[in-house]
C-alpha positions in Angstrom: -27.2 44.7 4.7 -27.1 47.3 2.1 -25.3 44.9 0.2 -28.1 41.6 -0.2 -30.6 44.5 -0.8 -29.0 45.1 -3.8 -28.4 41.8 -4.9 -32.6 41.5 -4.8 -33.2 44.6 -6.7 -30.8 43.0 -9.3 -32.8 39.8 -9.3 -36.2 41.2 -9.7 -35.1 43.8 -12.4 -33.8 40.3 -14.8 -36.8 39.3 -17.2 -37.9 35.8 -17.1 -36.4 33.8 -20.0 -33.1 34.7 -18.3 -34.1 32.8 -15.0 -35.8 30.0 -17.7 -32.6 29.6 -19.8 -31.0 29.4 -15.9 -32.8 26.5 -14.8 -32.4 24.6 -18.6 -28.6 24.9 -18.4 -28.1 23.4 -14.4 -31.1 20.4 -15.0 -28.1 19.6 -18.6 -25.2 19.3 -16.7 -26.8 17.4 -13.8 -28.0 14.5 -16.4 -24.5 14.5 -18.1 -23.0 14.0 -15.0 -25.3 11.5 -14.0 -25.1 9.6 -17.2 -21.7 9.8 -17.2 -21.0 8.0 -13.8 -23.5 5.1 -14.2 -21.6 4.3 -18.1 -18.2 3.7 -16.2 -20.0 1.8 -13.5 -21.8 -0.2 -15.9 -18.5 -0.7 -18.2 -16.6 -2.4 -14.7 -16.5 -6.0 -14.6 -18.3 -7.3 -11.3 -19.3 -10.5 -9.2 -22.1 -11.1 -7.2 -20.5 -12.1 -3.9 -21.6 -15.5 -2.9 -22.4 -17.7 0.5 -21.8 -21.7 1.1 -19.4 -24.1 0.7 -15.5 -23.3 -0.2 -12.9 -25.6 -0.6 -9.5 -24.1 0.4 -7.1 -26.2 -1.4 -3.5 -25.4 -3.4 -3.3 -25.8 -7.0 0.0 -26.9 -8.4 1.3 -28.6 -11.2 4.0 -31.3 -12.1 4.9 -34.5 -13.8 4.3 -37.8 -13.1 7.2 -40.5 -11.4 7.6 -43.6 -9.9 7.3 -43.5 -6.1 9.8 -46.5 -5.9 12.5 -46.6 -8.8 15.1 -48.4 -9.5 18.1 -46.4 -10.5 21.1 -47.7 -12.7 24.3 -45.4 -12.1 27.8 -45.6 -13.8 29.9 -47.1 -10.8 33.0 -47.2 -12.8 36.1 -44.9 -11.1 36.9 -42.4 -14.0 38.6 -39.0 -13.7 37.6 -35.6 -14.7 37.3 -36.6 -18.4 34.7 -39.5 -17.7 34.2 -42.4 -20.2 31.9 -42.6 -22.8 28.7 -44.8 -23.6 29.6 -47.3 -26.1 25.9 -49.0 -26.7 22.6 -47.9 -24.9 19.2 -49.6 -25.2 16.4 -46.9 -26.0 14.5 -45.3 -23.8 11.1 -46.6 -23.4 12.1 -50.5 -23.7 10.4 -52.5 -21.6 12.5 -55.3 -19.7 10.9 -58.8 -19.2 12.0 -61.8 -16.5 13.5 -63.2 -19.9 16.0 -60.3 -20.2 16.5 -60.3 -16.3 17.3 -64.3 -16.7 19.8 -63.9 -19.8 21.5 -60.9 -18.1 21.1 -58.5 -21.0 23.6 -55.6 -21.6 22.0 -52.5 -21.3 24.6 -50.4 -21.4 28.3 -51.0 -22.7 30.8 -48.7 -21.0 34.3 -47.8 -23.1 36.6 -50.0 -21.2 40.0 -49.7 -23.4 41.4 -47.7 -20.7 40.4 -50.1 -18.2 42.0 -52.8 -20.3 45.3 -51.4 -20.7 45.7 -50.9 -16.9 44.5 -54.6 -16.7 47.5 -55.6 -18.9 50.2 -53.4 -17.1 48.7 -54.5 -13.4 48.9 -58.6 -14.2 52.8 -57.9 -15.1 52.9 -55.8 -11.9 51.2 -59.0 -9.7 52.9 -61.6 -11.2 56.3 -59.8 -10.0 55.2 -59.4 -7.0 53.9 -63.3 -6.6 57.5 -64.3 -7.7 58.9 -61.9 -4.8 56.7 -63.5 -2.2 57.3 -67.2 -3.1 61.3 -66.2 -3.3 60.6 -64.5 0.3 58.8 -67.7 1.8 61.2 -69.9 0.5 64.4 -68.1 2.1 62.0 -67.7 5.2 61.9 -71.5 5.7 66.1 -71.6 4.6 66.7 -69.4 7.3 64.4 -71.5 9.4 66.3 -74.6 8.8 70.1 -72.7 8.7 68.8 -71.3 12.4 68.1 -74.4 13.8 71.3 -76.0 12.5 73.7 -72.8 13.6 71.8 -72.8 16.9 72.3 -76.5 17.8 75.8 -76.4 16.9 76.3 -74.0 19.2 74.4 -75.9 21.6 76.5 -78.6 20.7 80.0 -76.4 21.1 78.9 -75.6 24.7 78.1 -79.2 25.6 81.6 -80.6 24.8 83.4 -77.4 26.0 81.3 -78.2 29.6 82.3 -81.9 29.1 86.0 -80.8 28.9 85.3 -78.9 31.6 84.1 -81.7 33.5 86.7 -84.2 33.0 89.4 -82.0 33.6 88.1 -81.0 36.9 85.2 -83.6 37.9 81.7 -82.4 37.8 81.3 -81.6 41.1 83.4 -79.1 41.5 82.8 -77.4 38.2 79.1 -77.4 38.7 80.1 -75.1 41.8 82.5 -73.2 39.6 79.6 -72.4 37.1 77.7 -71.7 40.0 79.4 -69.0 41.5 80.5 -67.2 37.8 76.0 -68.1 37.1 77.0 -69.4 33.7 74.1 -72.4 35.1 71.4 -70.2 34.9 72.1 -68.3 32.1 72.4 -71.6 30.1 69.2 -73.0 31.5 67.3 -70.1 30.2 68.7 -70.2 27.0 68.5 -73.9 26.6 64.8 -74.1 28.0 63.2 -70.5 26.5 60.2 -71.3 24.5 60.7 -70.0 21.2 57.5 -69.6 18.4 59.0 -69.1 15.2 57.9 -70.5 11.3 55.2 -72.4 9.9 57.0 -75.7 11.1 57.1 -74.3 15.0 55.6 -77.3 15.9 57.8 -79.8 14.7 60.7 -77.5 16.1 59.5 -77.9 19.5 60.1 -81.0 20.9 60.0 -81.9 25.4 63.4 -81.6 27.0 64.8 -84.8 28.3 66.6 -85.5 31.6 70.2 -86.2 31.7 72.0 -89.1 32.9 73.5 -89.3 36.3 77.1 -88.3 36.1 79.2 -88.8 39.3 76.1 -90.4 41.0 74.0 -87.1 40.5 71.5 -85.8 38.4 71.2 -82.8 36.4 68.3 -80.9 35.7 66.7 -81.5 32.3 67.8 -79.3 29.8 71.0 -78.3 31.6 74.1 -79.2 29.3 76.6 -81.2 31.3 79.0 -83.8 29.8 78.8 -87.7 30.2 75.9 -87.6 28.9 73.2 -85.8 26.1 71.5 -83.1 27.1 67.7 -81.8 27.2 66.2 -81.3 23.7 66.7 -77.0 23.6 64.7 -75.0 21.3 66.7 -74.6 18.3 65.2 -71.0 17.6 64.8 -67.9 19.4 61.7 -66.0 19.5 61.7 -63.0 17.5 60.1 -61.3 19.8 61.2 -62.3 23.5 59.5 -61.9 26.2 60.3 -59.1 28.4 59.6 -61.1 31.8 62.0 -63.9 32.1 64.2 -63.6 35.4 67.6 -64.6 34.2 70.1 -64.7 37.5 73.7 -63.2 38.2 76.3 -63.0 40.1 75.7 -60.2 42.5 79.0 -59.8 44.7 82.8 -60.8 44.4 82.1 -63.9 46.8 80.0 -65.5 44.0 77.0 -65.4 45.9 74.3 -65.6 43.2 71.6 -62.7 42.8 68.9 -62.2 39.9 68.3 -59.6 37.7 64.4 -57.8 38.0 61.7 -59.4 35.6 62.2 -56.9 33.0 65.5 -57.8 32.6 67.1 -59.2 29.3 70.0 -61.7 28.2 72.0 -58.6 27.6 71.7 -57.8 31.5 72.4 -61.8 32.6 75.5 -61.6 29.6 76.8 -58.8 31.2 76.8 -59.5 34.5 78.5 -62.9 33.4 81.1 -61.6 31.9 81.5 -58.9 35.2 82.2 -62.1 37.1 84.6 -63.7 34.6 86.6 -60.4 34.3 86.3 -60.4 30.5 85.0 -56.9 28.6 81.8 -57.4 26.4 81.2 -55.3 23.7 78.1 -52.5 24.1 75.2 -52.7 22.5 74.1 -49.4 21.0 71.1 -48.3 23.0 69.4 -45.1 24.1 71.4 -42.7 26.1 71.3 -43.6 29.5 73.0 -42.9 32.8 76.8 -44.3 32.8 76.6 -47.9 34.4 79.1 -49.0 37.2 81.7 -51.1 35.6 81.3 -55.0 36.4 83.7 -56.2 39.6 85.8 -58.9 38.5 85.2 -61.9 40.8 88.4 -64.0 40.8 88.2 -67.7 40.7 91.0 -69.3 43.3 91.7 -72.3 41.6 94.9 -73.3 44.3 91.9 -73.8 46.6 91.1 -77.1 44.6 94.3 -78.3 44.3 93.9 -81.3 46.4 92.6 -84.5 45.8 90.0 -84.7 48.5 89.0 -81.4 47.0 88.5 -82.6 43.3 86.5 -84.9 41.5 87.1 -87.4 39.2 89.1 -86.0 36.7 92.2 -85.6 34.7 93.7 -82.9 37.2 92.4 -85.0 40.1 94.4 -88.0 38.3 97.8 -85.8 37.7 97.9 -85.2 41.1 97.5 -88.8 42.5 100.6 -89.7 40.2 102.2 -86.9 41.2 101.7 -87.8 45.0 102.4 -91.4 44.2 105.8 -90.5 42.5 107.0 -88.1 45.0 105.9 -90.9 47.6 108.1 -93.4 45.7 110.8 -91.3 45.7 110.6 -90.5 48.8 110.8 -94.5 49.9 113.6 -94.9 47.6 115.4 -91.8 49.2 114.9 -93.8 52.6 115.7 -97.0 51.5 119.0 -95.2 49.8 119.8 -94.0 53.0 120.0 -97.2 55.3 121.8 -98.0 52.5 124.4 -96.3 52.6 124.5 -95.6 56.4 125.4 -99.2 56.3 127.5 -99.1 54.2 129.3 -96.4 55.8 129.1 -98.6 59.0 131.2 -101.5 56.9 133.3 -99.3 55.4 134.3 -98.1 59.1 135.0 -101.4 59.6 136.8 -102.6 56.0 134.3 -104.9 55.2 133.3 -102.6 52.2 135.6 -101.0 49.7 135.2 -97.0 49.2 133.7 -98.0 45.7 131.0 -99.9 46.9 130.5 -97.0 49.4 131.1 -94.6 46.9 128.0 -96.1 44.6 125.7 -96.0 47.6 126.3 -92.2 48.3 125.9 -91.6 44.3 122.5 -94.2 44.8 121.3 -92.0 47.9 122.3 -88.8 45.7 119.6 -89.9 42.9 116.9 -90.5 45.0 117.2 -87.2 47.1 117.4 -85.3 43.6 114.3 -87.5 42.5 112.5 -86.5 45.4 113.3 -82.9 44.7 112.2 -83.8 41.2 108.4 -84.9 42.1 108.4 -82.1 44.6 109.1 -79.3 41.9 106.9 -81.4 39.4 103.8 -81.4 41.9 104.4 -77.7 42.7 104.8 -76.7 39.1 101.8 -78.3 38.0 99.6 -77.3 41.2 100.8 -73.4 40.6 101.5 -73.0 37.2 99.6 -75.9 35.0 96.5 -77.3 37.2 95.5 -73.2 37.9 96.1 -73.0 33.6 94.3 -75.3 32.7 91.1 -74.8 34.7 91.0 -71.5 33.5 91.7 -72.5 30.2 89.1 -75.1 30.2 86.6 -72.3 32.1 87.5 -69.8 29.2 86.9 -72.5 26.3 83.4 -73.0 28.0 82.5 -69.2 28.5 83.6 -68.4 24.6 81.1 -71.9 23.8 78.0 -70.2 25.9 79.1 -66.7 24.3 78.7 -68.5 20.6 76.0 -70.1 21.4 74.1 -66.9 22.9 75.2 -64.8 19.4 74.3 -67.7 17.7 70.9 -67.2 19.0 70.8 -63.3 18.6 72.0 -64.3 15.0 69.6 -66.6 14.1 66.4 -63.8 15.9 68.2 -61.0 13.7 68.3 -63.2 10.7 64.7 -64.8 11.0 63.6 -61.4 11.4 64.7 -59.8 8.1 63.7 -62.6 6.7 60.4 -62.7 8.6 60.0 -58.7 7.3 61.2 -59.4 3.6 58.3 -61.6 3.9 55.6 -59.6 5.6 56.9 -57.0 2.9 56.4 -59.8 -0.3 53.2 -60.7 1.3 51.8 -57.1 2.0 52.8 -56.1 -1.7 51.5 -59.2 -3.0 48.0 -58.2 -1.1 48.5 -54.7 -2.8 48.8 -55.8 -6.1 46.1 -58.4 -5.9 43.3 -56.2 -4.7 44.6 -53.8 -7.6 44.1 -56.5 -10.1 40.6 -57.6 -8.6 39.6 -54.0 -8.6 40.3 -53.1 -11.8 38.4 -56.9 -13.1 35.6 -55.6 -10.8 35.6 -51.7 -12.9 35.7 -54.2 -16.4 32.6 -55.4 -15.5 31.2 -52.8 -14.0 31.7 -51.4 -17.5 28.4 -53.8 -18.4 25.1 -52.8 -16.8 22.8 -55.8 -17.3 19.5 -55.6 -16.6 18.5 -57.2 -13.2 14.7 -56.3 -12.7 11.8 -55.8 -15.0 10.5 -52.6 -15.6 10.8 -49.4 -18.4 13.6 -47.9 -19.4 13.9 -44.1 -18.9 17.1 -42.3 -19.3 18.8 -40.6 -16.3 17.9 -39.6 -12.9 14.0 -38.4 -11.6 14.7 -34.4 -12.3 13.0 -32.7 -14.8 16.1 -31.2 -16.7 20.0 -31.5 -16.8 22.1 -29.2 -15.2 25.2 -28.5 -14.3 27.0 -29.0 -17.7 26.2 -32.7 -17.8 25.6 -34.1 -21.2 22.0 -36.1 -22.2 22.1 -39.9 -21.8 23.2 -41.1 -25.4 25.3 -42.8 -27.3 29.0 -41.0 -27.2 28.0 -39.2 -24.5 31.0 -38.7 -21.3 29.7 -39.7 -18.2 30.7 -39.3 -14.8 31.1 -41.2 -12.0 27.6 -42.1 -9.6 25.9 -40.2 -12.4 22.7 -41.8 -13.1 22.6 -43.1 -16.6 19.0 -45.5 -16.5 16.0 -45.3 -14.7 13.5 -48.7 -14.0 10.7 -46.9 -12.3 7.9 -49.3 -10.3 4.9 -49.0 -12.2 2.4 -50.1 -9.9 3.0 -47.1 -7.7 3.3 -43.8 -8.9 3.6 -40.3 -7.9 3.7 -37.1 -8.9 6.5 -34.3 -7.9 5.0 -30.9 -7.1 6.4 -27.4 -6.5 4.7 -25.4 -3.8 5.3 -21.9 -3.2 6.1 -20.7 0.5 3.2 -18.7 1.1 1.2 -22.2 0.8 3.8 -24.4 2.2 2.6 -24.2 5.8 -0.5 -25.4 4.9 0.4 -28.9 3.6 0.4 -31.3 5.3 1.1 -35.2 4.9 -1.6 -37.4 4.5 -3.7 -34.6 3.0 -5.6 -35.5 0.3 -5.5 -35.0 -2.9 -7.2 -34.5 -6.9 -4.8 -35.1 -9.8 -5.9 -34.4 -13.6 -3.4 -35.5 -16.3 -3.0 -33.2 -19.1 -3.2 -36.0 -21.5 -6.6 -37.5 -19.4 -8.6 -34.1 -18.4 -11.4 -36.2 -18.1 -10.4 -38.5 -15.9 -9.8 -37.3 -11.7 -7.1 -39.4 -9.9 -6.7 -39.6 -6.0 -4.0 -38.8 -3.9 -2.3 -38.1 -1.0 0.6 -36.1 0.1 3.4 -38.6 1.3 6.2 -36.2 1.8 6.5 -32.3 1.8 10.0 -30.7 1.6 12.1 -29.5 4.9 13.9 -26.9 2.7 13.7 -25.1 -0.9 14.3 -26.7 -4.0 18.1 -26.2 -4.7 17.6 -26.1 -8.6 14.8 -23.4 -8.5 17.1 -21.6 -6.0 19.9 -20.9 -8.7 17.0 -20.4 -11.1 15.0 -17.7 -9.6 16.3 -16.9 -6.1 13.6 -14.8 -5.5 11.4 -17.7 -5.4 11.2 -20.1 -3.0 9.4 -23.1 -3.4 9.2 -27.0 -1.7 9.0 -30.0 -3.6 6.3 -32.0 -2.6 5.2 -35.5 -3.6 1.6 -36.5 -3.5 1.6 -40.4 -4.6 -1.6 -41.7 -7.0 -3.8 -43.9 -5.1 -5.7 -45.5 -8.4 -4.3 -47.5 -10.9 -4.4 -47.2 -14.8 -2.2 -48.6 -17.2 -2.2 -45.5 -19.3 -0.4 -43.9 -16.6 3.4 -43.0 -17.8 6.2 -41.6 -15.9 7.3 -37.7 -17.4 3.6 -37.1 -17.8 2.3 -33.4 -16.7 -0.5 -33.5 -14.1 -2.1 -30.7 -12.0 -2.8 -31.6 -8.7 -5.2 -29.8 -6.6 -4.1 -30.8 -3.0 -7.4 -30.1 -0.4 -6.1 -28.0 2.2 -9.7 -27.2 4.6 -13.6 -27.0 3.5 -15.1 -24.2 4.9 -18.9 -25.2 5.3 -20.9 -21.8 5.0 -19.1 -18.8 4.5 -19.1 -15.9 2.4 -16.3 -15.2 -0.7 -15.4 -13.3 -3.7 -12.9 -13.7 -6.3 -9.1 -13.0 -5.1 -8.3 -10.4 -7.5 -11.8 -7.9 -5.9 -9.4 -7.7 -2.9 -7.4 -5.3 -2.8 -4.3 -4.8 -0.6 -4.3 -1.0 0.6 -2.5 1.1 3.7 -2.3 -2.2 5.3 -5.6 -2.7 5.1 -8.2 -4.8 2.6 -10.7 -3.3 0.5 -13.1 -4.2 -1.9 -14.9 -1.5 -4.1 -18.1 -2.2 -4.5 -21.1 -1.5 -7.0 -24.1 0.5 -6.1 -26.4 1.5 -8.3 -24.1 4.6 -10.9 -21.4 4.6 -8.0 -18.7 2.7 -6.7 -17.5 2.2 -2.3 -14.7 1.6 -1.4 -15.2 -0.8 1.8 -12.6 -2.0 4.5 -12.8 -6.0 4.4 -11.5 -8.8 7.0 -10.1 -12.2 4.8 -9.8 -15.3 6.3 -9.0 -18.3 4.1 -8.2 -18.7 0.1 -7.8 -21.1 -2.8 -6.2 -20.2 -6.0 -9.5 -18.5 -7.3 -11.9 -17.3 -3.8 -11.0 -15.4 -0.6 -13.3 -15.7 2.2 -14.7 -12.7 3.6 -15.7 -12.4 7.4 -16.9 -9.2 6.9 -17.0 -5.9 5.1 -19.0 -7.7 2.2 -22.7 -9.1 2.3 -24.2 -12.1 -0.2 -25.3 -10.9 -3.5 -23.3 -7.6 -3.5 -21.5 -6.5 -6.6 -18.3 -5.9 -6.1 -15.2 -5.0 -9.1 -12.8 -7.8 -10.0 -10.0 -4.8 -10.5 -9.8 -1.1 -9.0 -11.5 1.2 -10.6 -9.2 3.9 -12.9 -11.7 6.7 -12.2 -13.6 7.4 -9.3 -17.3 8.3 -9.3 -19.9 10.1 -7.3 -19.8 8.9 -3.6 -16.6 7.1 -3.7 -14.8 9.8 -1.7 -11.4 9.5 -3.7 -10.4 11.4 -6.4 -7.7 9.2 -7.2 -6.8 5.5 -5.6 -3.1 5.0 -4.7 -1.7 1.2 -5.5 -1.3 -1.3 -2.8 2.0 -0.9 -0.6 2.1 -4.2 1.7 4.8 -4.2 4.6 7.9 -5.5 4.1 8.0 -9.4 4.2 4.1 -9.7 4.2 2.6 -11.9 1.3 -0.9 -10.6 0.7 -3.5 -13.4 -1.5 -3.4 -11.7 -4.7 0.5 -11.4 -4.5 0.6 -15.1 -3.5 -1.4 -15.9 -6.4 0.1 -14.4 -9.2 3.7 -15.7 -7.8 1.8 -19.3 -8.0 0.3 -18.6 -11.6 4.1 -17.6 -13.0 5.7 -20.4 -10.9 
């Protein structure tokens, strides 16, 4: 208290001028201050924030392309190296119905390469035409030598079963056969269908019946003698089937059995050869379990050594003469011995002399000794010489079935090589012919003529090479599938826009569109967006992988014949129309502390005001609220803060990681 009382006596003690001078000073430096605030207001750049209409649409540019195109490639096979262009027609030359009808060269390809291999694959073919007609030739040789060592063979068997026959009568040697199952055996062979050449048909021919023979008939195709047997096939398939049922003798009585379906001649062979006690030599096969060895089945040939037991043959007709000389001497030995017991009866009585008796006992003497002559004879022959040569005539006929079977097996084995060296002269023949055709094929390829009328524009629709591969020229290497020429359809064109992601979701096809040509600024084109890009461009990702943007293609609905492709455009692709709504310029938002703000004018100071956006273009944001019509608000953040702002100093923008705000958006757009 003692305190403010001196302060006041202090205060009224002063003189006047001193509180004057006071007063003078404060009023200054309120009007500098005030002045000074209201210049840096005054020196910001503003907009008066507006209300109606506002076309939300993305602004891009681009240049102008065919929507259809035809596109001329280089389809000839060439390595790393490529081949050059030899002749190219300039770009811009327009092809008419009259080149498309002459088939004019546009480009000419350097075929010497091509041409060389041409030369060196014609000597290659014609070798390997020679090989195939040598291979078909010595096919049909081996044809004709099959069917002539086969029916030899055929022919062997026949005369070794007619010897057989007639040495034993073909009754009981069709039993013999029987029981040993040589029958069927030879049936199958003799009557297997067999496919084989070209000339199959005139191979195959019926089989005809045999004759009767001994007041029988054989089956047709059986080979018996008397008479000519069924037509065989003269040729074994190469491939034979696995199902034919080829019989066998099963036990030592000769009773007949029959090997399973799957069986083969090897199986009917050996078991053949089981019952004829002869050894066959093994076929090399695939391990398998050690076989039982064949029984031998014996053939009794004493059991047809009568004549009531034979048939009409040479053994049947030995042993009537046989029988018919031991009967005679048998006769004579009784007529020699009434003989000379009568004579011994004389003698007794002197009527005889003892010479006359003597020459009836030496008479009687020969005819006993010839009886014991046909005797011996008949039992020689029936033991030793009947039993020899029915074995010898059974052997003759089982070697003649034998070379006829590996006459067949011969003739498969040799058709067969001959059948593969064919296949082989056939399959390289193919080779070398689809070689040759391919490489005529890459010699015209080596032309590109023009096939439809349009403008010539060189390479492919993107905007720049990359990649390391050379401009379409003259001398220029090019790669395979590379696209050298262009025909683009004029009468629908289109232009190929970049969009940046931040817009991408908004686009949408069948979205209209404005296009303005650079060289037409004047003149407004319609559009519409036909297609919009599932992923980013792949060149502009090596580029600037920061920056991701979709390639989008809005096609020109009008039609003018100034229209080119490679011409820039802008296109201004209409997104939404907002109706009545309020907006300002993008760059008087501000992004700040993950909010919006706009600073706005009034009167010598500037507020700072929270916003809430809603929809933008490339130039206005919409503003829900924060903002009223006809405020002034600044196009960029003030540097210095004024009375009433609340700030001393403004911090920059930090948006979130991953959030796009408009202006961001924007300037990203403007670089891109």
């Amino acid at each position: 208290m003692q305190t403010v009382n001196s302060v006041l006596r202090f205060i009224r003690r002063q003189p006047i001028w001193r509180w004057v001078g006071l007063v003078v000073v404060a009023g200054l430096a309120g009007v500098l201050i005030w002045t000074s605030g209201t210049k840096a207001t005054a020196k910001a750049l503003t907009f008066a924030t507006r209300r109606g209409p506002l076309e939300i649409s993305v602004l891009e540019g681009g240049s102008l392309q065919a929507l259809e195109s035809q596109e001329l490639k280089c389809e000839v096979r060439v390595g790393y190296q490529g081949t050059k262009i030899l002749k190219i027609v300039e770009e811009g030359y327009l092809i008419t119905e009259e080149d498309v009808k002459t088939n004019k060269v546009l480009i000419e390809l350097d075929s010497s390469e091509l041409q060389k291999q041409i030369v060196q694959q014609e000597i290659q073919y014609q070798t390997a035409l020679a090989t195939l007609i040598d291979a078909q030739q010595n096919y049909e040789i081996q044809v004709g030598q099959n069917v002539s060592d086969v029916k030899a063979a055929e022919q062997k068997v026949r005369f070794a079963r007619m010897d057989f026959d007639k040495f034993l009568g073909d009754t009981v040697t069709a039993s013999i056969i029987q029981k040993v199952g040589l029958d069927k055996l030879i049936a199958t062979l003799s009557t297997n269908d067999v496919e084989q050449t070209v000339n199959a048909a005139a191979a195959k021919a019926t089989a005809e019946s045999l004759p009767k023979i001994g007041g029988k008939t054989h089956p047709a195709g059986q080979i018996n003698a008397g008479g000519q047997p069924g037509q065989a096939q003269a040729v074994e398939l190469i491939e034979q089937r696995a199902g034919d049922v080829v019989p066998y003798p099963a036990n030592a009585e000769g009773a007949v059995g029959s090997i399973a379906p799957n069986a083969t001649f090897e199986a009917a062979a050996s078991a053949r050869d089981g019952a004829l006690g002869t050894a066959r030599p093994a076929v090399p096969e695939a391990p398998t379990a050690p076989a039982q060895p064949p029984r031998r089945l014996l053939i009794d040939f004493l059991q047809y050594a009568k004549i009531e037991a034979l048939g009409d043959g040479e053994a049947k007709q030995k042993l009537r003469k046989f029988e018919d000389d031991l009967q005679v001497a048998k006769k004579e030995l009784g007529q020699s011995a009434s003989m000379l017991d009568g004579t011994k009866r004389l003698a007794e009585k002197g009527f005889v002399t003892r010479t006359e008796l003597q020459r009836e006992e030496l008479a009687f003497e020969n005819s006993r000794l010839k009886v014991q002559t046909a005797e011996t004879a008949q039992d020689l022959y029936l033991k030793y010489d009947f039993v020899k040569s029915a074995e010898e005539s059974l052997s003759k006929f089982d070697d003649a079935v034998r070379e006829f079977d590996k006459a067949r097996r011969v003739a498969i084995s040799k058709l067969a090589q001959a059948k593969a060296r064919l296949k082989s002269a056939e399959g390289q023949h193919d080779i070398q012919l689809r070689q040759r055709n391919d490489l005529n094929e890459q010699l015209e390829k080596c032309m590109i003529r023009a096939t439809k009328p349009g403008l010539v524009v060189y390479g492919g629709n993107r905007e720049e090479m990359y990649g390391g591969e050379e401009r379409v020229r003259e001398g220029a290497a090019v790669r395979e599938r590379q696209v050298l020429i262009t025909i683009p359809d004029m009468r629908q064109m289109s232009v190929n826009v970049k969009i940046h992601e931040s817009y991408i979701k908004k686009i949408k096809k069948g979205q209209k569109a404005r296009i303005t040509v650079d060289a037409f600024p004047d003149t407004i084109l319609r559009g519409e967006v036909t297609k919009v890009g599932v992923l980013p461009d792949s060149q502009n990702r090596w580029l600037n992988p920061d920056m991701k943007v979709y390639v989008t293609t809005v096609a020109i609905q009008d039609t003018e014949e100034w229209i080119k492709p490679g011409m820039s455009a802008k296109v201004e692709i209409l997104v939404n129309r907002l109706e009545d709504c309020t907006y300002v310029p993008l760059q008087a938002v501000s992004p700040e502390a993950e909010k919006q703000v706009c600073y706005v004018a009034r009167g010598g100071s500037v507020e700072k005001r929270e916003v809430q956006i809603g929809e933008f273009n490339d130039e206005f944001i919409q503003i829900k609220s924060g903002v009223s019509e006809g405020e002034q608000v600044l196009l960029r953040r003030p540097t210095a803060t004024g009375p009433g702002t609340g700030d001393k100093k403004p911090r920059p923008a930090e948006p979130q990681k991953g959030e796009s705000t408009p202006t961001a958006a924007a300037s990203q757009s403007v670089k891109s």
